[in-house]
C-alpha positions as a printed NumPy array, in Angstrom:
array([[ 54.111,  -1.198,  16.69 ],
       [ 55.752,  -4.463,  16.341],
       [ 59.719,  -3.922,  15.937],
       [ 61.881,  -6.149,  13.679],
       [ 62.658,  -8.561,  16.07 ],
       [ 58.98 ,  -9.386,  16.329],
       [ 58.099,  -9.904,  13.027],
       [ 61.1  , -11.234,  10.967],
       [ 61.072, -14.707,  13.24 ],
       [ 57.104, -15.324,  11.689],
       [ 58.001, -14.237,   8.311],
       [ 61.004, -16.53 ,   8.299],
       [ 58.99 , -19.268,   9.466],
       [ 56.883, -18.241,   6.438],
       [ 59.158, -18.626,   3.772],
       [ 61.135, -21.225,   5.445],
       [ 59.097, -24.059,   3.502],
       [ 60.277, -22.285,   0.238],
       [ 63.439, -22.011,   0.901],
       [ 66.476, -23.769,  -0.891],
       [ 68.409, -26.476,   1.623],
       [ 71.793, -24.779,   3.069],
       [ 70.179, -21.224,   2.17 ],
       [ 70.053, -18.211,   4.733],
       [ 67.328, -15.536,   5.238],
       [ 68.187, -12.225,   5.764],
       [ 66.144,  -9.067,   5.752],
       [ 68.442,  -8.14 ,   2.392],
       [ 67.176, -11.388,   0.78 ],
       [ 65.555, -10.874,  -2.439],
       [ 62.314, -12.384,  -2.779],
       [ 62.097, -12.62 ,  -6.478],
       [ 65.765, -13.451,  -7.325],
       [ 67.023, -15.849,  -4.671],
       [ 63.55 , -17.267,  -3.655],
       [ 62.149, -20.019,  -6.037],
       [ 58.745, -18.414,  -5.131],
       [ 56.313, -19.236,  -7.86 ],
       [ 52.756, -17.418,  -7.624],
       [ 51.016, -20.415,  -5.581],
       [ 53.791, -19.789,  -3.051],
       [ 53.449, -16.236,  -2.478],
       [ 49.564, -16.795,  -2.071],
       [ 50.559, -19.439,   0.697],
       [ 53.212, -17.08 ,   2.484],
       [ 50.536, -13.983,   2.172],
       [ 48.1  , -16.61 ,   3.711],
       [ 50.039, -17.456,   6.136],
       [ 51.364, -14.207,   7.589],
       [ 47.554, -12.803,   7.478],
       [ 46.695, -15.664,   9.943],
       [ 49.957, -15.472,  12.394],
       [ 49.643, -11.63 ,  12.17 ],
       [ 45.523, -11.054,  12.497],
       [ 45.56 ,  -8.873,   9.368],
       [ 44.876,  -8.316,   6.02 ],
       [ 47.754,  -8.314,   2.959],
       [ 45.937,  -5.98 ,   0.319],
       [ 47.824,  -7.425,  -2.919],
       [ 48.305,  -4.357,  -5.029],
       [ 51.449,  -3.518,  -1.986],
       [ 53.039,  -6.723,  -3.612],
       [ 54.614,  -4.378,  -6.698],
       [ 56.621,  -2.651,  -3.484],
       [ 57.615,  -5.604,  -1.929],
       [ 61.524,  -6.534,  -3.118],
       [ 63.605,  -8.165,  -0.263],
       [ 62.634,  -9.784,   3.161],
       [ 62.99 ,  -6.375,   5.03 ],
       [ 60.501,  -4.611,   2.444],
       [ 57.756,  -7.274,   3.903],
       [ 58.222,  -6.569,   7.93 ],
       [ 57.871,  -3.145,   7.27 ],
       [ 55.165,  -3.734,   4.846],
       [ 53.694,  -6.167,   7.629],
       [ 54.741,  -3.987,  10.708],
       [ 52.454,  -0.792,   9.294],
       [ 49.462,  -3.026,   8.066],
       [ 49.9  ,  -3.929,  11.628],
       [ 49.92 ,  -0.453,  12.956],
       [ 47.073,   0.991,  11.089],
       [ 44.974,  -1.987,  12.363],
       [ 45.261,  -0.731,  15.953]])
């Protein structure tokens, strides 16, 4: 299983293009409050971490998805039950 340090880098990298100048990332970052994500973005984001990551984002986890750290794990066991 891929550990924190693994996957926050890519998921930062991710979000990074939505991300407000001067703003930092951390694994408490809200995605819905302090991210100007609007629905196109989140479909790029999901897109994008499905490619970097070899996996598939199923979008009814989305509802349980809250802050940055919600998505590694979310992304670290969609990781785990791939293998």
């Amino acid at each position: 299983m891929q550990t924190n340090e693994e996957v926050f880098p890519q998921v930062l990298a991710a979000l990074k293009p939505f991300v407000p100048d001067g703003m930092e990332i951390s694994l408490e970052t809200d995605l819905t409050v302090d991210l100007p994500l609007e629905s196109l973005n989140v479909l790029e984001v999901l897109l994008t971490l499905e490619d970097n990551f070899d996996i598939s984002i199923p979008i009814n986890i989305l509802s349980d998805i809250r802050t940055v750290e919600d998505l590694v794990q979310q992304i670290q066991k969609l990781i785990a039950d791939e293998c």
